[in-house]
N, CA, C and O atoms as a GROMACS GRO file, in nm:
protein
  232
    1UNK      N    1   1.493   1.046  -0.772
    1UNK     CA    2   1.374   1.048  -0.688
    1UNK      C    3   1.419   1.030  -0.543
    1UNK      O    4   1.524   0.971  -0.520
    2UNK      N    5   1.349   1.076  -0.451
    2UNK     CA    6   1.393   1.089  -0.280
    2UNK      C    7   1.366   0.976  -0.277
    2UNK      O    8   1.295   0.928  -0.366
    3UNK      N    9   1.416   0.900  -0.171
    3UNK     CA   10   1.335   0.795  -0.078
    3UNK      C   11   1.259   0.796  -0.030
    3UNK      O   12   1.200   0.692  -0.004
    4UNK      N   13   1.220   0.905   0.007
    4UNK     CA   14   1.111   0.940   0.126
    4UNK      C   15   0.994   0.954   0.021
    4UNK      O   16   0.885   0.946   0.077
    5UNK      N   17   0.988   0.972  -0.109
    5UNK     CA   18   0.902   0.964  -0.197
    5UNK      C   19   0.836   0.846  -0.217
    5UNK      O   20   0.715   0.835  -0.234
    6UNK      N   21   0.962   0.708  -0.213
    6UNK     CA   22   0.945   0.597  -0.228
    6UNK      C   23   0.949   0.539  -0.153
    6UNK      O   24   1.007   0.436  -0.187
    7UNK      N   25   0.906   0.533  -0.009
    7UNK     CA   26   0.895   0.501   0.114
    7UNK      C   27   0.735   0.528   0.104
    7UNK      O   28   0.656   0.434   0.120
    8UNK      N   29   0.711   0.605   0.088
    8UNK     CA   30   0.571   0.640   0.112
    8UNK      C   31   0.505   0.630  -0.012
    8UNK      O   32   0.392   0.678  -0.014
    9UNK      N   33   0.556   0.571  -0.132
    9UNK     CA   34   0.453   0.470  -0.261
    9UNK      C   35   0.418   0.350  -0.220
    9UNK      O   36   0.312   0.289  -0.231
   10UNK      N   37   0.579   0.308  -0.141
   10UNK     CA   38   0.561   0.141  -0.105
   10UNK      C   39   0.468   0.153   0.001
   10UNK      O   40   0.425   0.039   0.021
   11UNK      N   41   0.416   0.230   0.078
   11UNK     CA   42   0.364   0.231   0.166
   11UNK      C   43   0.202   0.197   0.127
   11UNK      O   44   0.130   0.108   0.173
   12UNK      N   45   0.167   0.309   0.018
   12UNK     CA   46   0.059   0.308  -0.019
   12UNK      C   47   0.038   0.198  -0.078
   12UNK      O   48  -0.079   0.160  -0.081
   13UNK      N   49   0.143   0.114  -0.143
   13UNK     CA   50   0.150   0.010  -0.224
   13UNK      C   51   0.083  -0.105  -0.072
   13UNK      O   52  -0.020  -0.170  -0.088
   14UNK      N   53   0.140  -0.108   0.025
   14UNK     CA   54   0.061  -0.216   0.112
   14UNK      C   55  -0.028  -0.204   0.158
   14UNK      O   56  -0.105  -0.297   0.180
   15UNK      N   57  -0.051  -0.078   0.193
   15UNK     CA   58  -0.183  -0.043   0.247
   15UNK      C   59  -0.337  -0.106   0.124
   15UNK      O   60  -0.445  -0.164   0.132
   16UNK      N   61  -0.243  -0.040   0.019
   16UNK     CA   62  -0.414  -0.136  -0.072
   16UNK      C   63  -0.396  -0.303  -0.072
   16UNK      O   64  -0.496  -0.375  -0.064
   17UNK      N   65  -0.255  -0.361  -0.081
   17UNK     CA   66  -0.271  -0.524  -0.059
   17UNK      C   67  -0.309  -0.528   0.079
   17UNK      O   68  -0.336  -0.646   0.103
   18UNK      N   69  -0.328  -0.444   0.200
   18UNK     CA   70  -0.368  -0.506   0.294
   18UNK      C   71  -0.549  -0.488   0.289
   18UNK      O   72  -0.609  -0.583   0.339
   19UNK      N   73  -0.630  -0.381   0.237
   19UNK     CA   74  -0.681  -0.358   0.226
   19UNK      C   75  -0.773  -0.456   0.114
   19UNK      O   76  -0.893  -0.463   0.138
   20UNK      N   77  -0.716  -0.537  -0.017
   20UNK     CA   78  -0.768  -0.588  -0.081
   20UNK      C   79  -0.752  -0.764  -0.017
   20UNK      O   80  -0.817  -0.862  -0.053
   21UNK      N   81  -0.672  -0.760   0.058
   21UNK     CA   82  -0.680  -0.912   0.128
   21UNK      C   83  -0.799  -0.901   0.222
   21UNK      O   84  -0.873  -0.997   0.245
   22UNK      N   85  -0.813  -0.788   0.273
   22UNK     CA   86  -0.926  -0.798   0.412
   22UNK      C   87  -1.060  -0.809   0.347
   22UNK      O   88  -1.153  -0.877   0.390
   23UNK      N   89  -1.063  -0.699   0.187
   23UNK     CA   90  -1.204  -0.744   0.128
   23UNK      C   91  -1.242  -0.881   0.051
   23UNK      O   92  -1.347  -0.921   0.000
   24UNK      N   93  -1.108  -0.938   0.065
   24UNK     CA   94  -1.202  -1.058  -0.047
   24UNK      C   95  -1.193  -1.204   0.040
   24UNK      O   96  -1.134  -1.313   0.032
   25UNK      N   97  -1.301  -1.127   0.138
   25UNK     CA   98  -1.329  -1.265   0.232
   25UNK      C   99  -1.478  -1.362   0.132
   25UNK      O  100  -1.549  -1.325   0.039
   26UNK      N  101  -1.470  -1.492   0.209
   26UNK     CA  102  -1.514  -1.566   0.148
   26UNK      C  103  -1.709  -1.572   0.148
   26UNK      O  104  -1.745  -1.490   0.232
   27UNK      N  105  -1.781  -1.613   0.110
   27UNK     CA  106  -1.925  -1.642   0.082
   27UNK      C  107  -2.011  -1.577   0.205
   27UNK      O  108  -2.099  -1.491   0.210
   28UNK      N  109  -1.916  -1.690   0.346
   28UNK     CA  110  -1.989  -1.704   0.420
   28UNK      C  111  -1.977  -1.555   0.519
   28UNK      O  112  -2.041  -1.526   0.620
   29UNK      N  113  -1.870  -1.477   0.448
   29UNK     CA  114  -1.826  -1.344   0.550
   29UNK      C  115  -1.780  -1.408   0.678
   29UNK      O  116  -1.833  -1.391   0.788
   30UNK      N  117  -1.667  -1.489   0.652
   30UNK     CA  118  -1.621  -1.551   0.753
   30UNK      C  119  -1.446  -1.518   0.709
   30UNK      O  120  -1.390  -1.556   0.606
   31UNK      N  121  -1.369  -1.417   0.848
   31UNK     CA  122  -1.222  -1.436   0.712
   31UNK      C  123  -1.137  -1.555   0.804
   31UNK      O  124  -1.132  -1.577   0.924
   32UNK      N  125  -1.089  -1.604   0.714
   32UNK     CA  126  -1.018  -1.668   0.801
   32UNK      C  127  -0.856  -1.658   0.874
   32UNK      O  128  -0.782  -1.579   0.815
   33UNK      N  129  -0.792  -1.734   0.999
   33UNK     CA  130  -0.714  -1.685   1.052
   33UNK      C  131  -0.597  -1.670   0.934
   33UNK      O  132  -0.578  -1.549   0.922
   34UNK      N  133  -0.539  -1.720   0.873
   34UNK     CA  134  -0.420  -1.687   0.800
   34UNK      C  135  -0.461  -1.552   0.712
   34UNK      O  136  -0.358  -1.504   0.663
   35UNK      N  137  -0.553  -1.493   0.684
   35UNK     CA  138  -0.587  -1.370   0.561
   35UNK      C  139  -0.597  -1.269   0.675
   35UNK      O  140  -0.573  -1.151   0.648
   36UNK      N  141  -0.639  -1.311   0.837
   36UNK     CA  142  -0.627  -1.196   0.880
   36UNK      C  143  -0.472  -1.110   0.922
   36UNK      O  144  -0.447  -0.990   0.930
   37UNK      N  145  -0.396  -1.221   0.941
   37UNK     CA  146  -0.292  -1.246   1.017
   37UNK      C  147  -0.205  -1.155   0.871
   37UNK      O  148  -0.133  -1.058   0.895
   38UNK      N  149  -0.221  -1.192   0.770
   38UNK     CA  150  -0.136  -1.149   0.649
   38UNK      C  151  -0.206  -1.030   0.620
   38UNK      O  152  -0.119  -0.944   0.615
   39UNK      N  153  -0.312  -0.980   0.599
   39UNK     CA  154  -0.363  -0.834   0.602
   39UNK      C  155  -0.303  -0.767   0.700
   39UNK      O  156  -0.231  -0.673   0.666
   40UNK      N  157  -0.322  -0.804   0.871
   40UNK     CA  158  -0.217  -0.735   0.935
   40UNK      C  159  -0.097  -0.694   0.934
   40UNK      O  160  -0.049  -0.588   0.974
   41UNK      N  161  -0.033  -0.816   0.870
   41UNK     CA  162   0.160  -0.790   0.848
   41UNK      C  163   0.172  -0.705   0.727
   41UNK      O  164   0.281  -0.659   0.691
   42UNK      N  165   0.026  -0.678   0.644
   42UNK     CA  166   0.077  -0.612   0.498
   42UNK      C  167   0.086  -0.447   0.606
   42UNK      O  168   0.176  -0.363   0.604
   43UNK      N  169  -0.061  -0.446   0.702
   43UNK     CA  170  -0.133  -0.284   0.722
   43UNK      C  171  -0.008  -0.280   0.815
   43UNK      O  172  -0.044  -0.178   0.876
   44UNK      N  173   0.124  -0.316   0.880
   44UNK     CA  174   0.196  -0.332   0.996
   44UNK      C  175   0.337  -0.207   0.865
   44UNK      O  176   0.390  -0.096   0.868
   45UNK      N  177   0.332  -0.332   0.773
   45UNK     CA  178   0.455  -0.293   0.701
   45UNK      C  179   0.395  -0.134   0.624
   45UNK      O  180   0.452  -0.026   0.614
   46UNK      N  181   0.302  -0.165   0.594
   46UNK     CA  182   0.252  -0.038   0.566
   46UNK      C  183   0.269   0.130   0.634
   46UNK      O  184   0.296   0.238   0.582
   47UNK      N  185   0.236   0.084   0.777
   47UNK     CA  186   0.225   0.165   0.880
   47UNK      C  187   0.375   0.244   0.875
   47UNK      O  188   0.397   0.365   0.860
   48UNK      N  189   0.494   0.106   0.899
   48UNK     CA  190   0.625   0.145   0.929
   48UNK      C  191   0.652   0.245   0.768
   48UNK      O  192   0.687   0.363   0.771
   49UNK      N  193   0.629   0.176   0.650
   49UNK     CA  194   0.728   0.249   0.566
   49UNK      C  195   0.663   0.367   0.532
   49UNK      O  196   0.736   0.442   0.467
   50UNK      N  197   0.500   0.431   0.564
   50UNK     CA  198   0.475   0.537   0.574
   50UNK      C  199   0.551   0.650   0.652
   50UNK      O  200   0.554   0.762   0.600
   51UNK      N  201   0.599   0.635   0.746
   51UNK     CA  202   0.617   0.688   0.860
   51UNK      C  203   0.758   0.695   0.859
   51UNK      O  204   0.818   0.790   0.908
   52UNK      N  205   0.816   0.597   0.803
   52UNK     CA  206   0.937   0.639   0.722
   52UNK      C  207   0.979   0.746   0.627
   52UNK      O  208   1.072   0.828   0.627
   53UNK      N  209   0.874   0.718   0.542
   53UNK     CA  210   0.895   0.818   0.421
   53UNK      C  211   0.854   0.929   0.503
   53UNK      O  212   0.955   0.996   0.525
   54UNK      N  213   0.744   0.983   0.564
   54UNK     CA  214   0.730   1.107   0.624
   54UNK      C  215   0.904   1.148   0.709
   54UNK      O  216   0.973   1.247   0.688
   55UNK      N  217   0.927   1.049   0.790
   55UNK     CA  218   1.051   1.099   0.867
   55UNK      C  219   1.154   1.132   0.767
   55UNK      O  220   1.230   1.226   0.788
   56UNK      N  221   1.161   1.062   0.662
   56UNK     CA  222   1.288   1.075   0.519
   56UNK      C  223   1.276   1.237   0.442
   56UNK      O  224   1.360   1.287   0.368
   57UNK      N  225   1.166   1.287   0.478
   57UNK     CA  226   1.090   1.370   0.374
   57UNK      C  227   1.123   1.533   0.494
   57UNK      O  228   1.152   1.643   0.448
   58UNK      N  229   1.114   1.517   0.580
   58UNK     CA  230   1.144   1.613   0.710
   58UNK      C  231   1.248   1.640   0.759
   58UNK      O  232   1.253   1.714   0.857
   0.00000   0.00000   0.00000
């Protein structure tokens, strides 16, 4: 299998943990600072190893 295949699974792979951390905020629809901060670093790592795999794949 390419890398660039698997660059861009893992990618998709963070994009939904960043995506499922941002939805499961609490009662009050309040998120708090550490879930935002870690949704960001998931959608960050996400961003990079997409963009990887596209550059791996080209």
């Amino acid at each position: 299998m390419n890398s660039g295949i698997l660059l861009l699974l893992l990618g998709g792979f963070l994009l939904g943990g960043a995506w499922s951390i941002w939805k499961s905020d609490p009662d009050t629809g309040v998120r708090t600072p550490p879930q935002v901060a870690f949704a960001v670093v998931l959608l960050v790592a996400a961003l990079l190893a997409t963009a990887a795999g596209i550059l791996r794949l080209v």
